[in-house]
N, C-alpha and C positions, 0 to 999 in steps of 0.2 A: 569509433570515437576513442582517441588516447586518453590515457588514463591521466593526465593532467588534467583535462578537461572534466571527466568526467567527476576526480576531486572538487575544482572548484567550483563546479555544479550542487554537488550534494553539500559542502561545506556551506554556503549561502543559505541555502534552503532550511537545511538541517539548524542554521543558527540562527534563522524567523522563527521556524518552526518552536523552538523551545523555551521562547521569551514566553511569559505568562499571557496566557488568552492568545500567544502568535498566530496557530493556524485558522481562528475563527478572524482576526482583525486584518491579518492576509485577503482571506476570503471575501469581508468587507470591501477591501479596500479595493480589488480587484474590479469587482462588481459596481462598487461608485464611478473608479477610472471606466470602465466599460461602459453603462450608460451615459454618462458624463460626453465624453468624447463620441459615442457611436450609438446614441438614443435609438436607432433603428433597430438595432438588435433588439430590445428589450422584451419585444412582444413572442419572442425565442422561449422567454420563461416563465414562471411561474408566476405570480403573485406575491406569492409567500417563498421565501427563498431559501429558509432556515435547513432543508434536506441538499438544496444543491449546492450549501456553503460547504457544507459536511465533505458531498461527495466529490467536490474540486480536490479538497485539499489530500484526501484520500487517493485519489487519481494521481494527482501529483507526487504524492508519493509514493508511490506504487513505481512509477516509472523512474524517478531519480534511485530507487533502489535499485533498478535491475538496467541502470544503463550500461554494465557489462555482460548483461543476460540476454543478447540479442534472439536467443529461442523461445525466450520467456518473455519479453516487452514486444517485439514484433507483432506476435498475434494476438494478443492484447491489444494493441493501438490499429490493428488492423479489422478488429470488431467492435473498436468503438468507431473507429472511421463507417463502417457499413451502418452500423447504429444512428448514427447523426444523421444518415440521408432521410429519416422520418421530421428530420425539423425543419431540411431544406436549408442545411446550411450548404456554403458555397467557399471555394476559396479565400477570397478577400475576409468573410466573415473569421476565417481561421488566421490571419491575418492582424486580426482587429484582437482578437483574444489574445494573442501572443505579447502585442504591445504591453497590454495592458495589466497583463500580467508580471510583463518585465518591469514596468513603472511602479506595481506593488510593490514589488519586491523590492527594487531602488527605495525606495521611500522607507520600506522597515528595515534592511540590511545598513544605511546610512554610508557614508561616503569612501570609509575607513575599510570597511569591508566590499563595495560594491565598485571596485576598480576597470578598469577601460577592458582589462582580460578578463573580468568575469563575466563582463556582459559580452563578451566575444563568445563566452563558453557556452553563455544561455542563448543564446544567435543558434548557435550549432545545436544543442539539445532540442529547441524547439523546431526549428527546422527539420531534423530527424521526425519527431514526433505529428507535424503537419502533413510532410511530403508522404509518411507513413499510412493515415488517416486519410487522405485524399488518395493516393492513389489506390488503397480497396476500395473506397467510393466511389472510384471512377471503373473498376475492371467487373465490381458487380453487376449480376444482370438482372438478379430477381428484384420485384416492385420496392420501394421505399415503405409504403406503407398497406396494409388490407384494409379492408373496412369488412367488419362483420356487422351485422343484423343479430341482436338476440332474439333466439326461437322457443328460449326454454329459462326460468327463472323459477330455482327449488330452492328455497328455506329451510334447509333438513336442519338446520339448530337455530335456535335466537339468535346466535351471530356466524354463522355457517350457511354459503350458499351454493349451490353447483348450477351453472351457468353454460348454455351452450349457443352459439353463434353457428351461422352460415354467414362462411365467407364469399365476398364479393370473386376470389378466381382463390383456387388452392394452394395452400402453402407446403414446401418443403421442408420438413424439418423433422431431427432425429428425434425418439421418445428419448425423455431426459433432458432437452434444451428446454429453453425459457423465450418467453416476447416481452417485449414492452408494448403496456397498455393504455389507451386512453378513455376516460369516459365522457360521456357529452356535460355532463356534472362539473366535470372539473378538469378544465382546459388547460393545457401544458403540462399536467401533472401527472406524469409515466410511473406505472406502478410495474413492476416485474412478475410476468405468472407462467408457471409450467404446464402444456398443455397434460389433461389427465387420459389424453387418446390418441395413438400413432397419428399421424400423417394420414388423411385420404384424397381419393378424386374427388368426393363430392365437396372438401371448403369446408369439412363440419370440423367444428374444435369447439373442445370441452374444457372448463375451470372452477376447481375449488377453492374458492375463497371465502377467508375466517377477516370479521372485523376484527381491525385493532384498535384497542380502547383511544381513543384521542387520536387515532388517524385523520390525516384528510381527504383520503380516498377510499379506502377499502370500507368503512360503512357505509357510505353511499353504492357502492358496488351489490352489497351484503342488501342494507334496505330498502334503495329506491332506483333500481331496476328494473325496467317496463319490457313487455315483448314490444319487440318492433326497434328498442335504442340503437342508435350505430354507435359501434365502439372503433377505435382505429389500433392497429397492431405495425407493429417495427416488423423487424426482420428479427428470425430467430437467432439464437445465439445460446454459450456455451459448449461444451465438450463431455458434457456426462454423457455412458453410452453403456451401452451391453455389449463388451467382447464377443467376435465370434469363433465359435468351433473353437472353446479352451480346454474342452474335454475335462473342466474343472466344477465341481460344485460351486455354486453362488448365493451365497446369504444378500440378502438386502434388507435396510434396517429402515423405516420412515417413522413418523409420527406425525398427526395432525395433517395438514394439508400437503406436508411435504412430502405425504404419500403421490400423491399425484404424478409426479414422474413416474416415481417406479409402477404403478398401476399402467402408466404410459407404456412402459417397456414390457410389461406381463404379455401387456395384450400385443404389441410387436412381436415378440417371442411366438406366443401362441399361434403368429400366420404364417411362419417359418419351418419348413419341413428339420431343419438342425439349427440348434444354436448352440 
């Protein structure tokens, strides 16, 4: 992408973004053109939207910053493209976002700024950003989503639970990644958890999680978790990892539940003749 383009990319954004209340009224407004125009989407999301306004506009800028970072945005957009195949989005739906996106943006950038070349420029970013996003959706081959069975539900504090599922067929994934989780409580609404135990044949995956005061998922996770619930899991994701063969001492620091990974990686370590 030349740098002209990617100018007038960040320059639009960047001067929604900083009008008062911009990135939330953006968000808005996105979201009204989107089911407005494409009502079929809607059952895609939440209820309550107030985290996924948040984390559009985050997303969005995440990627206008680093549209000259192609080592940096690539694989980014290419695990959130793997990530979306748990909602069962499809081409045209990436499609429909993009419009509508652009139409937000039209409407708060105003006429003066939002010229025949900028929307040529936002054509090309999103396009990048689609083509990117679908085609790791398309070249992955592990499942869309697991379903676990909870087998094990321990209350070891008033808001502290450790939680273990068998899964429906085994998952691959490094100690130190993360899933997106669903629970039968609260539909659409993906909370993120680091598994606290390597990878095995047998499907079993383990999670600690701490309510948070005024959550809308993690206390119901924490207090009304039955043996037997199915939960649904994404595909894993992230990059945290234990180097191998660094012949280096390694400190590791957690607190609270964010021990979890690295407990994850202890026990990896441990079945490793060298690490």
């Amino acid at each position: 992408m030349d740098s002209r383009t990617v100018a007038l990319i960040r320059t639009t954004f960047k001067a929604v973004a900083a009008e008062e209340g911009g990135p939330e009224q953006l968000a808005r407004s996105f979201y009204a053109l989107l089911f407005t125009e494409y009502p079929q989407l809607r059952d895609f999301f939440p209820a309550a939207l107030e985290v996924q306004r948040d984390r559009l506009v985050k997303a969005i800028g995440y990627a206008v910053d680093r549209l000259e970072e192609p080592e940096q945005l690539l694989p980014f957009l290419a695990q959130l493209g793997r990530d979306h195949r748990k909602y069962g989005v499809v081409a045209e739906h990436y499609a429909a976002v993009g419009n509508s996106l652009k139409s937000a943006l039209r409407a708060h950038a105003g006429t003066e700024l939002w010229t025949d070349e900028v929307e040529q420029a936002w054509d090309a970013g999103l396009a990048l950003i689609t083509q990117t996003m679908i085609g790791a959706a398309d070249q992955e081959t592990t499942p869309p989503v697991w379903t676990g069975t909870v087998v094990e539900h321990r209350e070891v504090l008033c808001n502290l639970a450790v939680v273990r599922l068998q899964l429906d067929q085994p998952m691959t994934y490094a100690a130190g990644q993360y899933v997106s989780v669903q629970i039968p409580a609260r539909p659409r609404m993906w909370r993120y958890l680091s598994p606290a135990i390597p990878a095995n044949p047998q499907g079993e995956i383990e999670f600690h999680i701490r309510s948070v005061s005024g959550g809308w998922v993690s206390p119901a996770m924490v207090g009304h978790t039955a043996i037997g619930d199915q939960w649904l899991l994404g595909a894993p994701l992230g990059g945290l990892g234990v180097p191998r063969n660094t012949r280096r001492k390694m400190l590791m620091v957690g607190c609270g539940t964010g021990i979890a990974p690295l407990r994850a990686q202890l026990l990896a370590m441990s079945q490793r003749r060298s690490n």
